[in-house]
PASEBA-1860 file (N, C-alpha, C; in nm, 3 decimals):
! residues 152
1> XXXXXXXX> 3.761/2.665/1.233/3.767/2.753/1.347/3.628/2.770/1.407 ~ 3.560/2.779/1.299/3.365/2.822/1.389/3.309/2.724/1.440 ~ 3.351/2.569/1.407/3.300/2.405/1.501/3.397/2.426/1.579 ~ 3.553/2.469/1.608/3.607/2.476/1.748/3.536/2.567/1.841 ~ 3.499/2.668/1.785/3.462/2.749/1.886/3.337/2.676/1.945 ~ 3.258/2.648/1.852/3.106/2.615/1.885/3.144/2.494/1.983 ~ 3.257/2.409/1.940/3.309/2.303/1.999/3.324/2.358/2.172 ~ 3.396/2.462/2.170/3.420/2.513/2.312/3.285/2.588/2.429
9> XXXXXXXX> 3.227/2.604/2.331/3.112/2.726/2.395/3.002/2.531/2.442 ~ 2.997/2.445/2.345/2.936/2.328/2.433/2.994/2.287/2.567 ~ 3.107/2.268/2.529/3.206/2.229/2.627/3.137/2.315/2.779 ~ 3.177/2.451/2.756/3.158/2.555/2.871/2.992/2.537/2.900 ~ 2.908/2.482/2.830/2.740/2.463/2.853/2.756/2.327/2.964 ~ 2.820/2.260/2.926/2.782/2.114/2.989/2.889/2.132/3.123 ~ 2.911/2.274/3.111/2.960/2.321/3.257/2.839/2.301/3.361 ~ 2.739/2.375/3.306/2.669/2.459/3.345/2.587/2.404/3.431
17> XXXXXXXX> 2.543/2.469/3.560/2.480/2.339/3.674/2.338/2.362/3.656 ~ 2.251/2.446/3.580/2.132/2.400/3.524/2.124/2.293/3.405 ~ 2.225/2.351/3.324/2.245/2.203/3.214/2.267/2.079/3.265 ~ 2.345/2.094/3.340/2.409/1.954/3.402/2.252/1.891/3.515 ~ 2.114/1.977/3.511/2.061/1.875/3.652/1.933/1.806/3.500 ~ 1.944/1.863/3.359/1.873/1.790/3.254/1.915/1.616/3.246 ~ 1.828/1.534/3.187/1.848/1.416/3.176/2.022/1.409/3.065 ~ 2.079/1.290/3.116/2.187/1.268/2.988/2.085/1.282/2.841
25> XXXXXXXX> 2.028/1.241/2.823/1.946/1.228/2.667/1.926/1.372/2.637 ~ 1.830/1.398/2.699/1.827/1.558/2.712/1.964/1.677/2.674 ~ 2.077/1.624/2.733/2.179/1.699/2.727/2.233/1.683/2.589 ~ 2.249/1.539/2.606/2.334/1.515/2.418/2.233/1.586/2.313 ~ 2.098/1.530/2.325/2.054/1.605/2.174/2.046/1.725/2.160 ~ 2.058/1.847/2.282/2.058/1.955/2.296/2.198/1.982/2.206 ~ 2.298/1.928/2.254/2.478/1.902/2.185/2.483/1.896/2.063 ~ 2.403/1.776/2.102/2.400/1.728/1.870/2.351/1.818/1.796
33> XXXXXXXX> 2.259/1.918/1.857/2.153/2.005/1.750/2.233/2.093/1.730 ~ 2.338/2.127/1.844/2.393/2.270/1.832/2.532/2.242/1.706 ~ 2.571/2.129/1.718/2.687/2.060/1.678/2.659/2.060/1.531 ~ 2.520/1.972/1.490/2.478/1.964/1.352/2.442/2.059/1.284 ~ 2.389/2.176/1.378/2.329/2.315/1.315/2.473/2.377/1.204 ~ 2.598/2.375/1.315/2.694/2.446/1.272/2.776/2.313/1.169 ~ 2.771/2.231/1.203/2.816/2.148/1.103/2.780/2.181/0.904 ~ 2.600/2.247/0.911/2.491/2.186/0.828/2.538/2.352/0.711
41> XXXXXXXX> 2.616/2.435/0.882/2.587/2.584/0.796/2.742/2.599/0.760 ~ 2.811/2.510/0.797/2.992/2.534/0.750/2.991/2.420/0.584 ~ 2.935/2.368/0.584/2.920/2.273/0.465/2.825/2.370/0.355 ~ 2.738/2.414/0.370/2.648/2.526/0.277/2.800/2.632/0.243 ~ 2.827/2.659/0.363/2.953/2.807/0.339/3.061/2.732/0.198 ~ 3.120/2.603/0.248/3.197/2.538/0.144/3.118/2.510/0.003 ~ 3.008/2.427/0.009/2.982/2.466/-0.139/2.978/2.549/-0.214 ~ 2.884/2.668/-0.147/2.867/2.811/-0.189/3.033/2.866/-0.242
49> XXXXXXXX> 3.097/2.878/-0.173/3.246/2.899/-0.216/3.323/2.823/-0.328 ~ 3.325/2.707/-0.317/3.380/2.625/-0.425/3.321/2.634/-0.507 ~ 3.188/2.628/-0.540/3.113/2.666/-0.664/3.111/2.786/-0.738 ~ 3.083/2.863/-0.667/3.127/3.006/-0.694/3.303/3.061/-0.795 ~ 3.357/3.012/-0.707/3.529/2.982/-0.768/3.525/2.917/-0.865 ~ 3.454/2.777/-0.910/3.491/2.724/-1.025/3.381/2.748/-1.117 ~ 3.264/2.745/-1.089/3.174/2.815/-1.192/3.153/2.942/-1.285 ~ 3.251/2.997/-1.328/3.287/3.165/-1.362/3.185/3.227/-1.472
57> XXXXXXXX> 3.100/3.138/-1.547/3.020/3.161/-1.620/2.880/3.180/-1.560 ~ 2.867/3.125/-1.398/2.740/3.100/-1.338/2.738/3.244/-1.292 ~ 2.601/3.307/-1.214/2.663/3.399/-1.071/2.538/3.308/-0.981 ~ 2.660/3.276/-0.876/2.602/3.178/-0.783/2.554/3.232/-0.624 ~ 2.454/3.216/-0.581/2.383/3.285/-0.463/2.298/3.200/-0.383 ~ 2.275/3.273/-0.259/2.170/3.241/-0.151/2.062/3.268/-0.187 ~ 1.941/3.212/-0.207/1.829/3.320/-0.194/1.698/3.293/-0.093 ~ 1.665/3.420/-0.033/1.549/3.386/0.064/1.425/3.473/0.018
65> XXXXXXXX> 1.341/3.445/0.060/1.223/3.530/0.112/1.172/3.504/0.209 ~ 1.121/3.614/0.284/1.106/3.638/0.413/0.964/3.572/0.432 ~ 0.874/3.558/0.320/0.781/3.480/0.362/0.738/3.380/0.298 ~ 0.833/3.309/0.220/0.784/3.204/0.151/0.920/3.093/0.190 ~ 1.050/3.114/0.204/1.132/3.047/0.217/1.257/3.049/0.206 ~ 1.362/2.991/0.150/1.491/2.972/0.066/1.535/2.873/0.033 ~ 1.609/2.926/-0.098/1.691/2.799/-0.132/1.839/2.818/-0.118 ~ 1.954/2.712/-0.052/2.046/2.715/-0.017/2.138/2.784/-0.101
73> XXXXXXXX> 2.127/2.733/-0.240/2.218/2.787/-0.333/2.105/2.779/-0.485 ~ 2.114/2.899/-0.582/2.136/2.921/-0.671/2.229/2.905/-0.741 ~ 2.216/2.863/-0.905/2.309/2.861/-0.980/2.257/2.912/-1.079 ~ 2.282/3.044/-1.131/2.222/3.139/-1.247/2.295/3.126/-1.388 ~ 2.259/3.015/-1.446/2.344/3.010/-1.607/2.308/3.191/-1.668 ~ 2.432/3.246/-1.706/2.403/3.373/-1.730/2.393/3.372/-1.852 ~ 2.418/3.275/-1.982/2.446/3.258/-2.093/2.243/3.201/-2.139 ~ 2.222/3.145/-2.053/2.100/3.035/-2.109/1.969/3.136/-2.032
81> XXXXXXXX> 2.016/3.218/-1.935/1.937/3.272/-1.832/1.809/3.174/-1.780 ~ 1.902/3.060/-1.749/1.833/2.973/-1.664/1.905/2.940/-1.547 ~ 1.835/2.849/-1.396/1.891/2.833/-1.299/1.838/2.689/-1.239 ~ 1.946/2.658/-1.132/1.928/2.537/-1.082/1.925/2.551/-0.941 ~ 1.789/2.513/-0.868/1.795/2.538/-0.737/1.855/2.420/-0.645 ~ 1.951/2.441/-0.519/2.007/2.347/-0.444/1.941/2.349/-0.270 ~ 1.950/2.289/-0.251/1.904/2.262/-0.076/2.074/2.174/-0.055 ~ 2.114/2.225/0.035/2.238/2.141/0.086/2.237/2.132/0.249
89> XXXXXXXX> 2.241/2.006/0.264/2.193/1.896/0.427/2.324/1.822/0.457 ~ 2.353/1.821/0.561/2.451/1.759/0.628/2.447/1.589/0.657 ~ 2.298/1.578/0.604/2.220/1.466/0.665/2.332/1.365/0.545 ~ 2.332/1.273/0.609/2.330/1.118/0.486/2.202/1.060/0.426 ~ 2.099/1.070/0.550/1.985/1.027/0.532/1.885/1.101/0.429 ~ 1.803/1.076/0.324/1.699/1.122/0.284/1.589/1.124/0.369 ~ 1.533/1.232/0.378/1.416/1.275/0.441/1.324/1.344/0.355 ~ 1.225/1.333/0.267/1.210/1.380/0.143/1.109/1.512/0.151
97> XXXXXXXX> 1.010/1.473/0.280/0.905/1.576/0.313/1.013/1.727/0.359 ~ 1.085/1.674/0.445/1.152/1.809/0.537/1.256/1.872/0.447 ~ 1.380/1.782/0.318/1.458/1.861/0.325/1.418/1.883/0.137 ~ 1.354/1.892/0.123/1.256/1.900/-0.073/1.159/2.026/-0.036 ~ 1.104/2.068/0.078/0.988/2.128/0.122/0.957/2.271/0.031 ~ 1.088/2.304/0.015/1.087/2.463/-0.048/1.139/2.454/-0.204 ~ 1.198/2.287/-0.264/1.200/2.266/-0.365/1.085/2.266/-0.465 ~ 0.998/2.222/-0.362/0.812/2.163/-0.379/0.750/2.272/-0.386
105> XXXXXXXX> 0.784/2.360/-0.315/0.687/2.515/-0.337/0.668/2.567/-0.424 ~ 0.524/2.567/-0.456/0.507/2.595/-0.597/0.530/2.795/-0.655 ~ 0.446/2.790/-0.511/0.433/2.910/-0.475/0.586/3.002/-0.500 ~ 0.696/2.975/-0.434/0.824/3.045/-0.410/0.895/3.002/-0.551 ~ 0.837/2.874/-0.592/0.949/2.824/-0.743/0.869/2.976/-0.843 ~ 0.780/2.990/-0.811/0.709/3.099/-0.947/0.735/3.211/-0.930 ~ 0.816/3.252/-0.801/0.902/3.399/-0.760/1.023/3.361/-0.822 ~ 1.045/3.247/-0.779/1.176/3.270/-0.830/1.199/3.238/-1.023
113> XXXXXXXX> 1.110/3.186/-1.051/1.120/3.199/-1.204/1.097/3.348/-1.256 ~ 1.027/3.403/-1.206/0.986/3.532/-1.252/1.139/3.629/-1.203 ~ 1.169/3.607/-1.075/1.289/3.670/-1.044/1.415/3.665/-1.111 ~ 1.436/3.562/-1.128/1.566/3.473/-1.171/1.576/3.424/-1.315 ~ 1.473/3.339/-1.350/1.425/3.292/-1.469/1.387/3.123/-1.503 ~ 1.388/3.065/-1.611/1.310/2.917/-1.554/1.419/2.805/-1.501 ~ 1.379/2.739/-1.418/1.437/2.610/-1.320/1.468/2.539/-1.430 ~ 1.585/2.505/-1.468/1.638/2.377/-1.477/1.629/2.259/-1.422
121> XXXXXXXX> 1.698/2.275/-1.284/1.714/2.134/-1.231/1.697/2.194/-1.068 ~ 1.628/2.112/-0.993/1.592/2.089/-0.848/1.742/1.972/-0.803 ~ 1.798/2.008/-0.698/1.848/1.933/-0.630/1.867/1.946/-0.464 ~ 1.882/1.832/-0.388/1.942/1.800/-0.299/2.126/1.741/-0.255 ~ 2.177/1.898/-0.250/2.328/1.775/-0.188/2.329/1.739/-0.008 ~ 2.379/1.661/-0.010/2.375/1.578/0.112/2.507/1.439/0.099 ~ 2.496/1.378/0.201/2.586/1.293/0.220/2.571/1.147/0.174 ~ 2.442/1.123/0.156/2.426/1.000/0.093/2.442/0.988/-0.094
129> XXXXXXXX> 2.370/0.853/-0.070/2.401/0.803/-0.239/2.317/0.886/-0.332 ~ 2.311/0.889/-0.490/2.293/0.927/-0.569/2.137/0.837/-0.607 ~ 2.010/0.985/-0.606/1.873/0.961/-0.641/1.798/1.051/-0.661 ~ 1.697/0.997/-0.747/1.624/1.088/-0.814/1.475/1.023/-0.754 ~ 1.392/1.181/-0.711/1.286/1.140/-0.640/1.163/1.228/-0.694 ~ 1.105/1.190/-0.751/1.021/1.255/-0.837/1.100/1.350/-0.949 ~ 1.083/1.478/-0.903/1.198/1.632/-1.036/1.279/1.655/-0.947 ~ 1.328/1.551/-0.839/1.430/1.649/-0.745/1.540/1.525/-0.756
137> XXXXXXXX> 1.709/1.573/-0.778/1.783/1.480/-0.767/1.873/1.503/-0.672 ~ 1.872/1.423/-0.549/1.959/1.347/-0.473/2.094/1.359/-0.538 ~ 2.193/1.444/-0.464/2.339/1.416/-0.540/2.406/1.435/-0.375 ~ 2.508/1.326/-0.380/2.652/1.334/-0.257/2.720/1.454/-0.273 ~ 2.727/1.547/-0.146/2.789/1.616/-0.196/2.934/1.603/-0.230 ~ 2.969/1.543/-0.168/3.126/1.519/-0.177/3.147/1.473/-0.356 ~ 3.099/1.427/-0.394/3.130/1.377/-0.555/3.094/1.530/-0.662 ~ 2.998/1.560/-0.563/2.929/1.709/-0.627/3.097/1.830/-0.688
145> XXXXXXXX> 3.145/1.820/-0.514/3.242/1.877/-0.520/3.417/1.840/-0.582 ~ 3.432/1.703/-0.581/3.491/1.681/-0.610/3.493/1.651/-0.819 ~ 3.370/1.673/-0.854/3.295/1.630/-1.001/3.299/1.830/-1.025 ~ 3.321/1.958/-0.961/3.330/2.076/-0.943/3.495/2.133/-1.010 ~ 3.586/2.040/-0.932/3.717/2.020/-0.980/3.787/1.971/-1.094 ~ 3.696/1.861/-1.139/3.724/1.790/-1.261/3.733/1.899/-1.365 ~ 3.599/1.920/-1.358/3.566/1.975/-1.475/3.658/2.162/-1.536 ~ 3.782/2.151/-1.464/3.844/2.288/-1.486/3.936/2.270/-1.599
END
């Protein structure tokens, strides 16, 4: 329902006769950004949910700070009182500087150990294949989620 709408509210933009006197190029990536933004934040909403539901031993969360960063998802082993931080990207593509950036922080990983308790595992879900890039592992999400189900 929230990509139809967003779907419609483009639609009603590329009405628009200031939008419409921008270059075609101009117009689409303006489209795509708005398109991928909501794409990037309805896929975070689904993991966060499915994980949450099948993980019953975890307590699973968002976490930010206002001046150091966030990470998409937490996963708080409540038994081991350890956690696994996630970044989740819509991308297929690896991009390692842009979407690792707050994995890498040394600074925000030592709030959140002190907050939370020590890191397990760094990951990236996203749409591509399965890799490990330095302490951070590359996982599809789709196998993520579907490897979420198995295990019940």
């Amino acid at each position: 329902m929230r990509y139809s709408i967003t779907k419609a509210l483009v639609y009603s933009l590329m009405k628009d006769a200031y939008f419409m006197k921008l270059k075609e190029s101009d117009r689409e990536y303006i489209t795509n950004i708005i398109l991928n933004d909501v794409k990037g934040r309805m896929l975070e909403d689904i993991v966060l949910f499915e994980t949450r539901n099948k993980l019953k031993n975890s307590t699973i969360f968002k976490y930010q700070s206002i001046t150091r960063g966030e990470y998409d998802m937490v996963n708080y082993n409540k038994d081991s009182h350890t956690c696994s931080l996630y970044e989740i990207k819509h991308s297929a593509k690896i991009s390692f500087d842009n979407q690792s950036k707050f994995l890498r922080n040394e600074e925000l990983l030592a709030v959140v150990k002190k907050q939370v308790g020590d890191i397990d595992d760094k990951y990236v879900l996203y749409r591509g294949e399965d890799k490990d890039i330095e302490d951070i592992k590359y996982r599809n999400v789709e196998q993520y989620l579907t490897q979420l189900n198995k295990n019940l």
